[in-house]
C-alpha positions as CSV (number, residue, x, y, z in Angstrom):
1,X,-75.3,-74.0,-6.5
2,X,-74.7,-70.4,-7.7
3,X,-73.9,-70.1,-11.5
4,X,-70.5,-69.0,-12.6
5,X,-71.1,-66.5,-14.8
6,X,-67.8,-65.8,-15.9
7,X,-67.0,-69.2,-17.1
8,X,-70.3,-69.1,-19.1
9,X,-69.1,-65.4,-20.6
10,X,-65.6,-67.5,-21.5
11,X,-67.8,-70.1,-23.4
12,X,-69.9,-67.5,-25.1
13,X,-66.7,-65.7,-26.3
14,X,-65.3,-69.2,-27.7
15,X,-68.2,-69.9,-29.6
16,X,-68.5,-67.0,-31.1
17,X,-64.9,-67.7,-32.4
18,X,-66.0,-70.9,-33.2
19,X,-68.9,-69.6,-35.3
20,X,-66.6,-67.8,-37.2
21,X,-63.6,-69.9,-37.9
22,X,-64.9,-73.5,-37.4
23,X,-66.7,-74.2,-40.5
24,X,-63.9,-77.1,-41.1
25,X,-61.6,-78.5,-38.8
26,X,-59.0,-78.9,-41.4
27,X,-58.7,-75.2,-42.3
28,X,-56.1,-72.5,-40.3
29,X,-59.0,-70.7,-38.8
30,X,-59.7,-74.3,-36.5
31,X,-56.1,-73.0,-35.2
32,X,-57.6,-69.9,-33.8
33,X,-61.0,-72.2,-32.1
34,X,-58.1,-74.3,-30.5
35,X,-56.5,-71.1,-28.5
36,X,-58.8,-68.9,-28.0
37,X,-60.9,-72.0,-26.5
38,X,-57.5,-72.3,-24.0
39,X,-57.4,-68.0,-23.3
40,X,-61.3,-68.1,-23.1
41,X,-62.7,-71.5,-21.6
42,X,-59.1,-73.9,-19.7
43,X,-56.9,-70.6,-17.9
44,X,-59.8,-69.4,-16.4
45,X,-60.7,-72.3,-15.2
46,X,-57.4,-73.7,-14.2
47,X,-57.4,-70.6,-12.0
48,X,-56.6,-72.0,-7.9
49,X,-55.6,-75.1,-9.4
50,X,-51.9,-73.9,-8.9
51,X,-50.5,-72.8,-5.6
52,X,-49.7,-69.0,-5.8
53,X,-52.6,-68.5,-8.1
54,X,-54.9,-65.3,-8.2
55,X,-58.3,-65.2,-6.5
56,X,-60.6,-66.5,-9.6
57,X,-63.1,-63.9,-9.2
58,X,-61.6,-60.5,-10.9
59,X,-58.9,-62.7,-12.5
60,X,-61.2,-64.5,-14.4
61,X,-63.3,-61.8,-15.8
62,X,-59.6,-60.0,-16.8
63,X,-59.0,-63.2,-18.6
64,X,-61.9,-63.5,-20.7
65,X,-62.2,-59.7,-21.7
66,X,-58.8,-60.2,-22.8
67,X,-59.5,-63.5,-24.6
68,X,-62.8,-61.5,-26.7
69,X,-59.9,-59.2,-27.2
70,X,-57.6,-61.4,-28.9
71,X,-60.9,-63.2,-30.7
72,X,-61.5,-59.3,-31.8
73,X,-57.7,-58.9,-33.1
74,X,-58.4,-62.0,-35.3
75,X,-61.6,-60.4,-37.4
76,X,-58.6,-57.6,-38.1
77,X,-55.8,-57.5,-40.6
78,X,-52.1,-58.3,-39.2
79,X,-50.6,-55.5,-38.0
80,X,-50.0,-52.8,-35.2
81,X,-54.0,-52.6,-34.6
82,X,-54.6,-56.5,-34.6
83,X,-51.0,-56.6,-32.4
84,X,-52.3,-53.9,-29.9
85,X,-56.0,-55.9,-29.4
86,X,-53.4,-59.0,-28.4
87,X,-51.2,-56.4,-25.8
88,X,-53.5,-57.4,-22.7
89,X,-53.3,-60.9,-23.0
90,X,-50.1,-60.7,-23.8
91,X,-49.7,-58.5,-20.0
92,X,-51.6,-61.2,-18.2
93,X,-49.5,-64.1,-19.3
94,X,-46.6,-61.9,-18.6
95,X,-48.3,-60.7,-14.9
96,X,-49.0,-64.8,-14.1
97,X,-45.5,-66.2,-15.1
98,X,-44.2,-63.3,-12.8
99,X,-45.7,-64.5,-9.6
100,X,-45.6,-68.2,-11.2
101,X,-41.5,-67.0,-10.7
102,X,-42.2,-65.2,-7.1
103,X,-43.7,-68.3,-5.7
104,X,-40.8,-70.5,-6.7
105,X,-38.3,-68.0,-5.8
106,X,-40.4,-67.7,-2.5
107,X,-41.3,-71.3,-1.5
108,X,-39.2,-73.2,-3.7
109,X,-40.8,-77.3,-4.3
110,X,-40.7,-80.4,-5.7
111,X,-40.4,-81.3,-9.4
112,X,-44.0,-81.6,-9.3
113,X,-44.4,-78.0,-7.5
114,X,-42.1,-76.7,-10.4
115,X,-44.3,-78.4,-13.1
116,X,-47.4,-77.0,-11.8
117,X,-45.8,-73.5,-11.7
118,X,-44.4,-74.1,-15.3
119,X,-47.7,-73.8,-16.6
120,X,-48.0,-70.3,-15.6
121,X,-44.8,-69.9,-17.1
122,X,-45.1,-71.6,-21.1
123,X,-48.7,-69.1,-22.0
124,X,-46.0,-66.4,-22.1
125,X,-43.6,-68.0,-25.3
126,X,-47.7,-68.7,-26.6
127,X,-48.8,-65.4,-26.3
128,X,-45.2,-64.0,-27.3
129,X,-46.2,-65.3,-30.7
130,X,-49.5,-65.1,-31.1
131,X,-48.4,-60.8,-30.4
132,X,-46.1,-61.8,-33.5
133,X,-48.6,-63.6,-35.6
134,X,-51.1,-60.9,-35.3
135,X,-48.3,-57.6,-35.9
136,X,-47.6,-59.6,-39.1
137,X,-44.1,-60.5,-37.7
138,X,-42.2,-63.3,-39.2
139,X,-39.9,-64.6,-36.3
140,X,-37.0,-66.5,-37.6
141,X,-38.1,-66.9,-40.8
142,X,-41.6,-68.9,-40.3
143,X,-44.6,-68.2,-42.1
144,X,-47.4,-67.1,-40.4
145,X,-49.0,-70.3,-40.5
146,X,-46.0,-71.9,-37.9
147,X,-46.2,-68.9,-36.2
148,X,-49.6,-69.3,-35.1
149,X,-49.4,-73.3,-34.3
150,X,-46.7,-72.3,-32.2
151,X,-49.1,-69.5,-30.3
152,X,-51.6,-72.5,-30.2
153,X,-49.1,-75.5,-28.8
154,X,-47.9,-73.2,-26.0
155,X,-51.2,-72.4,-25.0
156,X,-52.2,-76.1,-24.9
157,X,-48.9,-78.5,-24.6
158,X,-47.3,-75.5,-22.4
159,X,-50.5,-75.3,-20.6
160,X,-52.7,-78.1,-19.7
161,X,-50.0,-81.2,-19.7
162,X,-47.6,-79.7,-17.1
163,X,-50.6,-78.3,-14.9
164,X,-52.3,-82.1,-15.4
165,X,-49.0,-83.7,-15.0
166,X,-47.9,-81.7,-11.7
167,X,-51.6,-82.3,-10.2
168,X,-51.3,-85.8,-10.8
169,X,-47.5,-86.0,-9.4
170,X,-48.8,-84.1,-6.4
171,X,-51.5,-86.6,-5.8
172,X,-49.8,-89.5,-6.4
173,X,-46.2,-88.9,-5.3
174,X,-43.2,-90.9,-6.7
175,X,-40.3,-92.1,-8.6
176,X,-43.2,-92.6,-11.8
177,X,-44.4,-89.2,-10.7
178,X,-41.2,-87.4,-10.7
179,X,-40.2,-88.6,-14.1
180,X,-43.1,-87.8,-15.8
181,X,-43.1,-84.4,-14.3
182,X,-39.0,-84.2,-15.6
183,X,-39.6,-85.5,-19.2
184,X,-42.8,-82.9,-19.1
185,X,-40.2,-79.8,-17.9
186,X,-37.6,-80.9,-20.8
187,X,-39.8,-81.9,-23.4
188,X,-41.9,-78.8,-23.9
189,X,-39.1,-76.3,-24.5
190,X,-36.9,-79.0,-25.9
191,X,-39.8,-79.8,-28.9
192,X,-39.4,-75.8,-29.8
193,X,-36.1,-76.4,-30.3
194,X,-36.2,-78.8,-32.2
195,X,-38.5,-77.5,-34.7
196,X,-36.6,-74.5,-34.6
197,X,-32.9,-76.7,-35.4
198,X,-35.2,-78.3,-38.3
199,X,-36.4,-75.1,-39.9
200,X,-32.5,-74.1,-40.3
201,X,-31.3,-77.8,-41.1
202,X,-29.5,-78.3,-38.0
203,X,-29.4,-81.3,-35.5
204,X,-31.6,-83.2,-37.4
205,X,-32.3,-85.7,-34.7
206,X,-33.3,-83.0,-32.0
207,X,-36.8,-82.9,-33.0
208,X,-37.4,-86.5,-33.0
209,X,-35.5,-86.7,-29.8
210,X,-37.7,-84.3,-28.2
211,X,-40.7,-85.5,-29.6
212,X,-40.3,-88.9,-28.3
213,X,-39.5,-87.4,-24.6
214,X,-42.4,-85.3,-24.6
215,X,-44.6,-88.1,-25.4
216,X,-43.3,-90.1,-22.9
217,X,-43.9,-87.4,-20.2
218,X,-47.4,-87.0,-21.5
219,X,-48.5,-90.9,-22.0
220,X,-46.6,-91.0,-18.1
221,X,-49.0,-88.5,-16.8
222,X,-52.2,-90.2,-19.0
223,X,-51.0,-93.8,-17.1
224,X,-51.4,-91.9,-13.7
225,X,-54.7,-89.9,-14.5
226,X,-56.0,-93.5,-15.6
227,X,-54.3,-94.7,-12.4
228,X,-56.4,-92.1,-10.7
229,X,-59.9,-93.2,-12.5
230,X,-59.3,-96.1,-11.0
231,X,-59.1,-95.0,-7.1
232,X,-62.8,-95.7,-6.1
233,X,-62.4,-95.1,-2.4
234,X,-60.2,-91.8,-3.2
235,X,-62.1,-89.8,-5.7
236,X,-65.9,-89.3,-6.4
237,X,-67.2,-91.1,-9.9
238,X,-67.9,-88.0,-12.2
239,X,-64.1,-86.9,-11.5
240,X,-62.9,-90.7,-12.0
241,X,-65.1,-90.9,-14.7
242,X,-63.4,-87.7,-16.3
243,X,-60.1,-88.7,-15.7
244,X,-60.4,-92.0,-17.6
245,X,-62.0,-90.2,-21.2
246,X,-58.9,-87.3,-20.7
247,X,-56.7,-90.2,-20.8
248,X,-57.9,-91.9,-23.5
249,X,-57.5,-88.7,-25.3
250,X,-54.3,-87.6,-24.5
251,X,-52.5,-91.3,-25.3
252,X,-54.7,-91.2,-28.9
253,X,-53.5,-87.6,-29.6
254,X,-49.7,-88.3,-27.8
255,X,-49.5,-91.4,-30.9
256,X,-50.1,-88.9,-33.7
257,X,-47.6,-86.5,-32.2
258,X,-44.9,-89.4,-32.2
259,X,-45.6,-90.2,-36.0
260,X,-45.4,-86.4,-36.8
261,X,-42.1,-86.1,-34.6
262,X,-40.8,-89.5,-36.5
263,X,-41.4,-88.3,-39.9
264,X,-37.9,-87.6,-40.5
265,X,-37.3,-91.2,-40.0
266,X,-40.7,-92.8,-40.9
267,X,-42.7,-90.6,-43.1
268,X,-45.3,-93.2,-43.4
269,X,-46.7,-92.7,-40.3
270,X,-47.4,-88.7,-40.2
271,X,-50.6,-87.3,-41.0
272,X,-50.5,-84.0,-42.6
273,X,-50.6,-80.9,-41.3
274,X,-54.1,-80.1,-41.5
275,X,-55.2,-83.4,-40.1
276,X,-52.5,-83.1,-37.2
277,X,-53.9,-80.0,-35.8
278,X,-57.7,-81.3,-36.0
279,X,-57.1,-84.1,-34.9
280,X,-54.4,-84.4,-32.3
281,X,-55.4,-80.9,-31.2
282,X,-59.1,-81.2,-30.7
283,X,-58.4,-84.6,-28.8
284,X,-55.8,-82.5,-26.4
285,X,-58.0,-79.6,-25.9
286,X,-61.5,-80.7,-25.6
287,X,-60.1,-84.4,-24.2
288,X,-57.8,-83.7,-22.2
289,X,-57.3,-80.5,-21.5
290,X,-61.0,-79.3,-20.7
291,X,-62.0,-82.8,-18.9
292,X,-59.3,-83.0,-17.3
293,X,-58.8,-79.8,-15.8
294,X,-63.0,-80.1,-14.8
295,X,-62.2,-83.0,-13.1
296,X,-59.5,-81.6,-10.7
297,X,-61.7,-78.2,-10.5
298,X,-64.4,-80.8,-9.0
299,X,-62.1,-81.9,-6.0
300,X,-61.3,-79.5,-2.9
301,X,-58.0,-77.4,-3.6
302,X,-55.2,-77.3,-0.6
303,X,-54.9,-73.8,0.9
304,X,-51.9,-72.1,-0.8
């Protein structure tokens, strides 16, 4: 079995971010682990997991010399020379949500197809603001802090649960499957939004709203993965065995995103900031997101 060298060069880059910014998990820098581990370690290994997609081979090596890039942008004060180190990553989530939109226009889909393709879509709003965070903009009025959770949830909640969920729907086609793959598709842009309404005091139930529809979508598309872990004459064991821990994950991290969405109405059961993103974060990235996506790397890919 021949060694893939890039993806080892993606998990050197991340731990050296994670040597410098993970000494706690409570503190902003754990922020910066959690996306460079997505630019570094999941999109280039998501890549030929979605129809349409680059060949992995010069695409990946792009990726992760882009992702030590943005890691080197981060040892740099905010501003135009932190913001220009972030310019190619920027480019390639720009270049992939581009053919993401070909493909569509080209072949059209199901709701599952569109999910899957929404995935190469969602990076770009993350990498749109991680440009901002490190140019030392301030886009509607958000500190830094928000701008950079909001470069981080894009790269994760815009990245891995609508490429899991549209994998899933694929494989297991249905009403349950179409839903899931519809409250994903709403949810993710509608939760922005709803932050967004909060920060100005409008629409004060958007964000709960959203919140609760994105977790629906997400403990859907857990359901099905467990579903999946379950198909012994279907699937091999290590990618059923995967499936099953990304689940657990996701529907542990999907309940602390529902008491942070409800806080409004039920403070009680938030955690606080700094516990939410190391927490519910780690358990989406490293759960979820990284077994999950190893699991469908392990099973053959249909020709595009």
């Amino acid at each position: 079995m021949s060694i893939d060298r890039a993806g080892l060069a993606g998990v050197a880059v991340w731990v050296f971010a994670l040597a410098t910014w993970g000494s706690t998990a409570s503190g902003a820098g754990w922020i910066v682990v959690l996306l460079v581990f997505s630019c570094a370690v999941l999109m280039p290994l998501s890549l030929g997991l979605i129809p349409g997609d680059p060949g992995a081979g010069a695409a990946k090596w792009v990726m992760i010399l882009a992702a030590l890039a943005v890691v080197v942008s981060f040892r740099a004060a905010a501003g135009p020379r932190a913001a220009m180190l972030v310019l190619p990553w920027f480019a390639i989530c720009g270049w992939m949500a581009l053919r993401a939109a070909s493909y569509c226009w080209r072949v059209g889909g199901s709701v599952s197809q569109l999910t899957l393709q929404s995935a190469r879509c969602f990076p770009l709003v993350g990498a749109a603001w991680l440009l901002a965070n490190r140019a030392g903009w301030m886009p509607f009025g958000f500190d830094a802090l928000i701008v950079l959770l909001t470069a981080a949830h894009f790269h994760h909640a815009g990245f891995t649960l609508p490429l899991l969920a549209g994998k899933v729907s694929q494989t297991s086609p249905g009403r349950w499957s179409r839903a899931t793959c519809f409250a994903v598709l709403a949810g993710v842009p509608l939760v922005a939004a709803g932050i967004t309404a909060t920060h100005f005091g409008l629409l004060p139930w958007l964000e709960p709203v959203a919140v609760a529809l994105v977790v629906a979508g997400s403990l859907s598309a857990a359901a099905l993965h467990l579903r999946l872990s379950l198909s012994t004459s279907r699937f091999g064991k290590w990618p059923r065995l995967l499936w099953a821990i990304a689940a657990t994950s996701h529907i542990a991290a999907m309940a602390l995103a529902l008491g942070f969405g409800l806080r409004t109405w039920f403070p009680a059961l938030a955690l606080p900031m700094p516990q939410m993103w190391a927490i519910h974060g780690s358990l989406n990235a490293f759960g979820f997101g990284f077994l999950g996506l190893s699991a469908w790397a392990l099973q053959p890919q249909d020709a595009d």
